[in-house]
PyMOL Python script that loads the backbone (N, CA, C, O; Angstrom):
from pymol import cmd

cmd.read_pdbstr("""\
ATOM      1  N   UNK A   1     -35.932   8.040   0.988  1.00  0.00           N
ATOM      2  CA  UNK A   1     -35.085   7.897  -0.178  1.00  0.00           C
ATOM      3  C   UNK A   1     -33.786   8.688  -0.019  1.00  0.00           C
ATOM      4  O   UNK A   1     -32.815   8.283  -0.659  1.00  0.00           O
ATOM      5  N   UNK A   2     -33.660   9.686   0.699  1.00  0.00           N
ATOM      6  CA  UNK A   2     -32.494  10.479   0.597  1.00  0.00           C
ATOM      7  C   UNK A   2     -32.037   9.817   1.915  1.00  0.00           C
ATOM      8  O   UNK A   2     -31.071  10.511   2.233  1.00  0.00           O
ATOM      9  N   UNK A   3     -32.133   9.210   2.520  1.00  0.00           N
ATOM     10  CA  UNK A   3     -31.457   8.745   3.717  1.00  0.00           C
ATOM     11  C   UNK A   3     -30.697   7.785   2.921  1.00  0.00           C
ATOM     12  O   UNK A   3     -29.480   7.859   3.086  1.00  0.00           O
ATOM     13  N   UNK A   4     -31.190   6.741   1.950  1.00  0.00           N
ATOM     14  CA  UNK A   4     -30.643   5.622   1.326  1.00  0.00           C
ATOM     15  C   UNK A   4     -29.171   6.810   0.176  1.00  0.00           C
ATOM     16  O   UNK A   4     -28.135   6.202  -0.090  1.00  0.00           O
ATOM     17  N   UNK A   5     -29.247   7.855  -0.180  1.00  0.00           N
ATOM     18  CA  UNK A   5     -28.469   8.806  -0.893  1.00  0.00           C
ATOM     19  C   UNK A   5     -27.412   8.791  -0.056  1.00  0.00           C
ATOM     20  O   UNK A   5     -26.337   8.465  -0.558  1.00  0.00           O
ATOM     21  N   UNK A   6     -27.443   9.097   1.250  1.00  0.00           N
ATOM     22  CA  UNK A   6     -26.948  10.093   2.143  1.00  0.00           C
ATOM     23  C   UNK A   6     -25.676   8.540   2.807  1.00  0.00           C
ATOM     24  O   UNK A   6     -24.481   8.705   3.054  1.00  0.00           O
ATOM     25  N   UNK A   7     -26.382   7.306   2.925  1.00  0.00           N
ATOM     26  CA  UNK A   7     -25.789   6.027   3.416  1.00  0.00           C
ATOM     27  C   UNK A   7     -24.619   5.834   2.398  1.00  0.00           C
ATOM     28  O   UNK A   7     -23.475   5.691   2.831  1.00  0.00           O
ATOM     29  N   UNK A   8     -24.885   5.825   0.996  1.00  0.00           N
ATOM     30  CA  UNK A   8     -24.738   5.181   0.031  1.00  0.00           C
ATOM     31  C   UNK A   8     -23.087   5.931  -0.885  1.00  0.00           C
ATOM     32  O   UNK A   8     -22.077   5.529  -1.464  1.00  0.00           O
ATOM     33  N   UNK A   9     -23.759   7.215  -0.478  1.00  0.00           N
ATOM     34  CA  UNK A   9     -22.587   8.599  -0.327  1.00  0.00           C
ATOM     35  C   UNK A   9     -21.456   8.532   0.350  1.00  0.00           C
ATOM     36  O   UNK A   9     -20.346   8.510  -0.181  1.00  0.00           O
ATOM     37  N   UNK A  10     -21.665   8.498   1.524  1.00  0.00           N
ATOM     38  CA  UNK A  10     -20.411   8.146   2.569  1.00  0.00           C
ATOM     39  C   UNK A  10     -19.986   6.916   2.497  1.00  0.00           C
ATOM     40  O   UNK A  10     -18.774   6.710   2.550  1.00  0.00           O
ATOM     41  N   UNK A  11     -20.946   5.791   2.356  1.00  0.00           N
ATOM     42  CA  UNK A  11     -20.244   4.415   2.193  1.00  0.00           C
ATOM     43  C   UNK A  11     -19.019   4.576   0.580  1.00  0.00           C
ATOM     44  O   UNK A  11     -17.871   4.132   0.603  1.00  0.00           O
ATOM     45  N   UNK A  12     -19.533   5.168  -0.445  1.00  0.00           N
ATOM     46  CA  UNK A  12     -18.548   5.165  -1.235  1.00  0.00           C
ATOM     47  C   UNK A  12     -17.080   6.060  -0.932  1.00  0.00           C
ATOM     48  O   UNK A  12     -15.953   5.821  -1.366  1.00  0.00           O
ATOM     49  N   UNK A  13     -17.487   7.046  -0.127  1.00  0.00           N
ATOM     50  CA  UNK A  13     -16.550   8.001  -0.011  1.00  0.00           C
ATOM     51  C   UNK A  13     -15.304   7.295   1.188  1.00  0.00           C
ATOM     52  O   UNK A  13     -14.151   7.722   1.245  1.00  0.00           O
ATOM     53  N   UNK A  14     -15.788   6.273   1.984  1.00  0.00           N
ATOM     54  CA  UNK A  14     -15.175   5.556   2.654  1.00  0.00           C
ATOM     55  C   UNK A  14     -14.077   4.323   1.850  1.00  0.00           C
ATOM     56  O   UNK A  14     -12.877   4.072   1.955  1.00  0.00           O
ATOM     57  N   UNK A  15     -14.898   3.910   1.255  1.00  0.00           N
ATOM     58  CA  UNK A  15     -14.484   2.919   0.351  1.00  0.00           C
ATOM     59  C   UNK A  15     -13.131   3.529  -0.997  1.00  0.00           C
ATOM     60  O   UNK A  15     -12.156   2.851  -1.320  1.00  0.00           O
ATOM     61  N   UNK A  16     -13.384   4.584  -1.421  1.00  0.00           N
ATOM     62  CA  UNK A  16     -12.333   5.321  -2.010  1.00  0.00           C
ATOM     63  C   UNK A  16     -11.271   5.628  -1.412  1.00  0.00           C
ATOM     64  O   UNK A  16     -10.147   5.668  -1.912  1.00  0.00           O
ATOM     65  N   UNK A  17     -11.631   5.906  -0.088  1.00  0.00           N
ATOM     66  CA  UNK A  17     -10.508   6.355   0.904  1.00  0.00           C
ATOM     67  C   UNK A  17      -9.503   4.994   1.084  1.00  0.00           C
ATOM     68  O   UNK A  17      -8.298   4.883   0.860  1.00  0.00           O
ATOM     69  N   UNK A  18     -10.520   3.984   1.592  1.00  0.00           N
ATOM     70  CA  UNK A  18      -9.670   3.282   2.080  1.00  0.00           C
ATOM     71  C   UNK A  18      -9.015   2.447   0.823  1.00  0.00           C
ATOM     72  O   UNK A  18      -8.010   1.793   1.100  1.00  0.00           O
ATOM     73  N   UNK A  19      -9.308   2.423  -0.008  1.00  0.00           N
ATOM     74  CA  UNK A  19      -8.767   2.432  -1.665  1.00  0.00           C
ATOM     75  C   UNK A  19      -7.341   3.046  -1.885  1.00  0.00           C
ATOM     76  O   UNK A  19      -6.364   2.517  -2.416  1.00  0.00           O
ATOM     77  N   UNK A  20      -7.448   4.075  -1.439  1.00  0.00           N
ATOM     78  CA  UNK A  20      -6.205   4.987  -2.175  1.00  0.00           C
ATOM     79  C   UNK A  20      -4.904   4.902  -0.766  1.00  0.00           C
ATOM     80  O   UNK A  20      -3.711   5.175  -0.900  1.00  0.00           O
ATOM     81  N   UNK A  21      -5.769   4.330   0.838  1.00  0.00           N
ATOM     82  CA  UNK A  21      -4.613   4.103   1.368  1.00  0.00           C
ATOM     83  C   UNK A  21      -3.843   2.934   1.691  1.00  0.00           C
ATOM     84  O   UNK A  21      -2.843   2.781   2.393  1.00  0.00           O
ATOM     85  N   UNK A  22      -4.879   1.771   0.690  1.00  0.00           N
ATOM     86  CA  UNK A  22      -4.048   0.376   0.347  1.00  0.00           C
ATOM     87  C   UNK A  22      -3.229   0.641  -0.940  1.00  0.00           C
ATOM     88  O   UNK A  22      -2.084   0.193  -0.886  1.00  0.00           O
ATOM     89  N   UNK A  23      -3.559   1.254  -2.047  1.00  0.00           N
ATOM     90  CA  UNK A  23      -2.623   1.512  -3.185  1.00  0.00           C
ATOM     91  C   UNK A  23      -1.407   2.274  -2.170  1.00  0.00           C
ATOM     92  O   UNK A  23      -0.341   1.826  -2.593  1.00  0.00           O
ATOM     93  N   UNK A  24      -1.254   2.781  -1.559  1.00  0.00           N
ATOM     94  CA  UNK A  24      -0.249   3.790  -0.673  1.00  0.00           C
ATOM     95  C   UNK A  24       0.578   3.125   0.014  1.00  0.00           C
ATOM     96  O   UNK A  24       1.787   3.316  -0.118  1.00  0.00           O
ATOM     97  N   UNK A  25       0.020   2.116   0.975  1.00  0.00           N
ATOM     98  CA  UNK A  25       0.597   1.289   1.505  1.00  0.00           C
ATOM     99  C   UNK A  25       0.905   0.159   0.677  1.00  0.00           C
ATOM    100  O   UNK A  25       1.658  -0.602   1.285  1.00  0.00           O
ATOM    101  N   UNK A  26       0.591  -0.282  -0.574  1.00  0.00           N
ATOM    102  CA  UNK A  26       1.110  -1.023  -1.185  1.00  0.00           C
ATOM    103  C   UNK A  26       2.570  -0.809  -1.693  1.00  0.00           C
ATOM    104  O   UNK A  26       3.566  -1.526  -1.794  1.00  0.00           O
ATOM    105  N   UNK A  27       2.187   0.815  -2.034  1.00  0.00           N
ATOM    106  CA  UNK A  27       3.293   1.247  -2.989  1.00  0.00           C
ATOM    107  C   UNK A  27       5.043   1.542  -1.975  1.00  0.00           C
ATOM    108  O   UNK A  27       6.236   1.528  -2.278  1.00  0.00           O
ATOM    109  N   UNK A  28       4.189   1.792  -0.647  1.00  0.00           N
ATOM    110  CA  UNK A  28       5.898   2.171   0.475  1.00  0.00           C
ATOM    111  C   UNK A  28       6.302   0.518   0.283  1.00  0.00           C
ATOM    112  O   UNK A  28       7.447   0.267  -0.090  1.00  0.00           O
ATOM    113  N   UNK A  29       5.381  -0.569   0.533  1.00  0.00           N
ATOM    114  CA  UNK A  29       5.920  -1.519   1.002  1.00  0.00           C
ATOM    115  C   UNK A  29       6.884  -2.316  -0.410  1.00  0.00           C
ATOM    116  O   UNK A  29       7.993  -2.839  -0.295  1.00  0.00           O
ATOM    117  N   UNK A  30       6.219  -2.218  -1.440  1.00  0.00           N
ATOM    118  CA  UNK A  30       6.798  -2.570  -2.572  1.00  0.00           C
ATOM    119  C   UNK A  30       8.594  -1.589  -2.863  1.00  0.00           C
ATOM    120  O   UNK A  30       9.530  -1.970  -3.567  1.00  0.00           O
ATOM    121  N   UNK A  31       8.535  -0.821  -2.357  1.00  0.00           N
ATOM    122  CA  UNK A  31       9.987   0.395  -2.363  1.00  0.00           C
ATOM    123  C   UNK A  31      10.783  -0.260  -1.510  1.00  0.00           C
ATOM    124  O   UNK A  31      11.826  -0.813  -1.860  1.00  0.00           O
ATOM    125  N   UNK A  32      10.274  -0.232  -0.168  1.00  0.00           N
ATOM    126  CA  UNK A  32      10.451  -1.055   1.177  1.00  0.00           C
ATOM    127  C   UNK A  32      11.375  -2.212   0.859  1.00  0.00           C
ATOM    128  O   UNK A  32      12.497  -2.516   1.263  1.00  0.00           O
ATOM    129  N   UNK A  33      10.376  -2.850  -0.150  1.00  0.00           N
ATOM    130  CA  UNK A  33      10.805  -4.478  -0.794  1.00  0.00           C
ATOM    131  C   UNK A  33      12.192  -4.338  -1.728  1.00  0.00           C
ATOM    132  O   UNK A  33      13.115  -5.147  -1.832  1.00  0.00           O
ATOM    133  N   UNK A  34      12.030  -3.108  -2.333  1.00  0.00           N
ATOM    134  CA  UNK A  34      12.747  -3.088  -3.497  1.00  0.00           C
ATOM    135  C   UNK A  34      14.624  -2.775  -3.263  1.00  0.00           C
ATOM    136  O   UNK A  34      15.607  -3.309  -3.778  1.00  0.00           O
ATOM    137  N   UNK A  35      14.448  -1.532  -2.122  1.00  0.00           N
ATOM    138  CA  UNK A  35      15.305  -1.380  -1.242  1.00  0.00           C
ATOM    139  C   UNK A  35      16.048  -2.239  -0.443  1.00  0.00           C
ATOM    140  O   UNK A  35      17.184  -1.844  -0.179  1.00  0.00           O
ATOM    141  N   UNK A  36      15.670  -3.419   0.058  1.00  0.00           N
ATOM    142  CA  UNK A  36      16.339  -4.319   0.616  1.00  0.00           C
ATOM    143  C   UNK A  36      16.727  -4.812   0.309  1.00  0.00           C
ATOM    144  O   UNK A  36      17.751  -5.198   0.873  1.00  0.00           O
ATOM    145  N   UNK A  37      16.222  -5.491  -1.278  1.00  0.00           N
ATOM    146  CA  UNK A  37      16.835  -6.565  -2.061  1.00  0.00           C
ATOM    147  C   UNK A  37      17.419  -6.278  -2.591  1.00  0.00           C
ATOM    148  O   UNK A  37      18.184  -7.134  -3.035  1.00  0.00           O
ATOM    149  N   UNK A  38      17.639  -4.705  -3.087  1.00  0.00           N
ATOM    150  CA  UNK A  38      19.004  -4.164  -3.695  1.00  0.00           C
ATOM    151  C   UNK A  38      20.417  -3.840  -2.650  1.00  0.00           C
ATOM    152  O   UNK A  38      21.600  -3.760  -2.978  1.00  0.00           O
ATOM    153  N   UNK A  39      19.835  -3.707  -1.409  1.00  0.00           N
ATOM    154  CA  UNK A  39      20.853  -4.072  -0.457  1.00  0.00           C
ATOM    155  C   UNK A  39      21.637  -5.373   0.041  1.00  0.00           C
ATOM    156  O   UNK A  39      22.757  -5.385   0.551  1.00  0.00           O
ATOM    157  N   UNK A  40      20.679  -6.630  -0.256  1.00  0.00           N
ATOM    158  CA  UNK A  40      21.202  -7.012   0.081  1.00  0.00           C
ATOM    159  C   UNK A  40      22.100  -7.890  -1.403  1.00  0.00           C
ATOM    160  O   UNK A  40      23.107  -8.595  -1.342  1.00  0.00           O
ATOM    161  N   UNK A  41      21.426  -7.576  -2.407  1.00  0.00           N
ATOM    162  CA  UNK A  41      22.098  -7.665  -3.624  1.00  0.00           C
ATOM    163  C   UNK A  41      23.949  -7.241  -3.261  1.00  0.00           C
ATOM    164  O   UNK A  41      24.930  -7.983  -3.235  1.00  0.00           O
ATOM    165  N   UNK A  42      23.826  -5.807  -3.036  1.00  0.00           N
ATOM    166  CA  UNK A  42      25.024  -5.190  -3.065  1.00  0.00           C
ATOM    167  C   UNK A  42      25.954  -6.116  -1.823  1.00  0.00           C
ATOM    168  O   UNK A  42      27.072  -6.483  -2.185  1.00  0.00           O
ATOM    169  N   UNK A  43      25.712  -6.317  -1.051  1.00  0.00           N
ATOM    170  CA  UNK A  43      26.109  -6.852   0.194  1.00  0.00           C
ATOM    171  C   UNK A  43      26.435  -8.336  -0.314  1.00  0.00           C
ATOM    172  O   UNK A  43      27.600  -8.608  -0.025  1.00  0.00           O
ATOM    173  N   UNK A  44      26.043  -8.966  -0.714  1.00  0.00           N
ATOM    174  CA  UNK A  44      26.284 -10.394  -1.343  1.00  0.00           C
ATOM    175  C   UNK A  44      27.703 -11.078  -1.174  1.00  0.00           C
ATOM    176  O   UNK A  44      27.877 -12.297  -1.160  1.00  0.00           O
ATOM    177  N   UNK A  45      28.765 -10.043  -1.039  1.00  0.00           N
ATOM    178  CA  UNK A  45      30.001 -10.610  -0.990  1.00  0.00           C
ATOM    179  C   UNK A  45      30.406 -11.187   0.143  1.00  0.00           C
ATOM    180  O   UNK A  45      30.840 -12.309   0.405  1.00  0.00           O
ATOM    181  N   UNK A  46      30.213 -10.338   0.697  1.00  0.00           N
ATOM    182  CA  UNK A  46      30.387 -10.720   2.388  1.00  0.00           C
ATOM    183  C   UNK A  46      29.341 -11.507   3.087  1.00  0.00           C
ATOM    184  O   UNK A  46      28.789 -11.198   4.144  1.00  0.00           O
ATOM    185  N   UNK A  47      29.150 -12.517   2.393  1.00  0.00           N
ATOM    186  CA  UNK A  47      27.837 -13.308   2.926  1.00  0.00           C
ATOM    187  C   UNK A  47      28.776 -14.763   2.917  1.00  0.00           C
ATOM    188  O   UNK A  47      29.538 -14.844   1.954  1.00  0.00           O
ATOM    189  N   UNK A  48      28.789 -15.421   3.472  1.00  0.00           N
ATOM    190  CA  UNK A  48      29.928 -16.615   3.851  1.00  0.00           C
ATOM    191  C   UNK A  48      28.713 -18.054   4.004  1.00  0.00           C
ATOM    192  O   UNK A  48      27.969 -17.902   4.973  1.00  0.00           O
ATOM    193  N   UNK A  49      28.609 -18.578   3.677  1.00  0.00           N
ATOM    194  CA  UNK A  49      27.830 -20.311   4.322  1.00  0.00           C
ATOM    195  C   UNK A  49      28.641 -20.792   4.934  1.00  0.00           C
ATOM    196  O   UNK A  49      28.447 -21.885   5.466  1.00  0.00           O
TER     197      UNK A  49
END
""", "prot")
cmd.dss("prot")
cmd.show_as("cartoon", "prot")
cmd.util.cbc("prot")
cmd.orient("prot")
């Protein structure tokens, strides 16, 4: 029974982890996102077809 504790423990503690470093990596890439499109917002003039 404590082996099933001991599995069940680390499997969550894994699962949190890798939790908080997709919210993380969500959050650079969304800045990432946000940053460019305000660049290229600003830049807009000099864009020719």
């Amino acid at each position: 029974m404590e082996k099933a504790y001991k599995t069940m423990t680390s499997s969550s503690v894994m699962n949190i982890t890798l939790g908080i470093i997709m919210i993380v990596a969500g959050l650079a890439s969304g800045v990432i996102t946000i940053v460019n499109g305000a660049r290229l917002l600003k830049d807009r003039h000099g864009i020719t077809f």
